[in-house]
N, C-alpha and C positions, 0 to 999 in steps of 0.2 A: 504494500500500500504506500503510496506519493505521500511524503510527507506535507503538509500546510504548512508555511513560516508566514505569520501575519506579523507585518510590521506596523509598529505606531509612528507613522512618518514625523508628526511634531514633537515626540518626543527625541525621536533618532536627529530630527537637524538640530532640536536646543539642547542636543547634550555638547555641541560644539561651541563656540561661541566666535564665529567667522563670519559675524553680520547676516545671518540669514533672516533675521525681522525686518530687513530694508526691502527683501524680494522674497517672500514666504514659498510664493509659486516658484520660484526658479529655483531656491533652495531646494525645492522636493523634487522636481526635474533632474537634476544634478542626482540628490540620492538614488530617483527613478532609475535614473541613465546608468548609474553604475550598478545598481544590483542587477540590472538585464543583462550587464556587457561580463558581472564579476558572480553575480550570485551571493551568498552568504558564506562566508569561510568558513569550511567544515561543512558544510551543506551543498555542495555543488552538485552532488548526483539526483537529478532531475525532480529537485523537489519543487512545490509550484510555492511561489510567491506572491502575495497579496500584503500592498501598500495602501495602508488605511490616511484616508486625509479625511479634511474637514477644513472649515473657514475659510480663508483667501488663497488654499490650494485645491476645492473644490473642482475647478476646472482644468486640473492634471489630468490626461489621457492615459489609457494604459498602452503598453507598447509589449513586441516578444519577448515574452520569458519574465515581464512584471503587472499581474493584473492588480488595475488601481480602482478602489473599492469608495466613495464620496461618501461618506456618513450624515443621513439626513440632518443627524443632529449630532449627538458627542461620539466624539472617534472613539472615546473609550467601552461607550457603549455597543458600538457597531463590532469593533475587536469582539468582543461577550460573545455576541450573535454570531459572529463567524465560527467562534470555536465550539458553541453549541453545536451547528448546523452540521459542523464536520464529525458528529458521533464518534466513532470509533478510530477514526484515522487520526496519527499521531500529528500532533500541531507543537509547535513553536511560535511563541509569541517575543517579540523583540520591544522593550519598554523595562524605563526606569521605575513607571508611577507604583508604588507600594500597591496603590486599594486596585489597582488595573492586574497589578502581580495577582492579588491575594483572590478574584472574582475568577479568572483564566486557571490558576493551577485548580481552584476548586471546582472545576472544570475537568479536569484530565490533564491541561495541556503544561507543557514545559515552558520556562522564562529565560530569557539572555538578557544580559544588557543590551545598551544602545549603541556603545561602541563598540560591541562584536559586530556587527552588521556593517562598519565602515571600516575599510581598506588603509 
């Protein structure tokens, strides 16, 4: 079974601190861009990828090899819903937030940090 690696894309750019509040959208394009071209380290054998946004990254596309997931409302919430929906198939969730850790693992699902996911 494919693993799921859902990621919390505002948490993954604001663990950096390289101006991404100036271009929220280009920030998470830029993340987009490389989890398609790099994957997750240590995850690279054909697991699928879903980049959760929300707010002024809303109209991020998805592209090969990263589907991007717009949360009608809190990204932390739509994450939940993903790993629900995914029953029995092993997930991976990428996020710092404690109560987003502690709602996902009670779940089934595994947690990384945010800067596993970048290169």
């Amino acid at each position: 079974m494919t693993e799921l690696l859902i990621i919390d894309a505002a948490n993954v750019i604001g663990s950096v601190p390289d101006g991404w509040w100036r271009d929220r959208r280009g920030a998470v394009e830029r993340l987009r861009d490389r989890l398609a071209l790099d994957g997750v380290p240590g995850h690279e054998d054909g697991a699928e990828i879903v980049l959760v946004v929300e707010g002024a990254a809303k109209g991020v596309e998805s592209v090969p090899g990263v589907r991007v997931e717009a949360a009608p409302g809190s990204g932390d919430d739509r994450i939940v819903e993903l790993v629900a929906e995914a029953g029995e198939r092993p997930c991976l969730v990428a996020t710092a937030d404690r109560e987003l850790r502690r709602r996902v693992t009670a779940l089934g699902a595994d947690v990384l940090g945010p800067r596993s996911v970048r290169r």
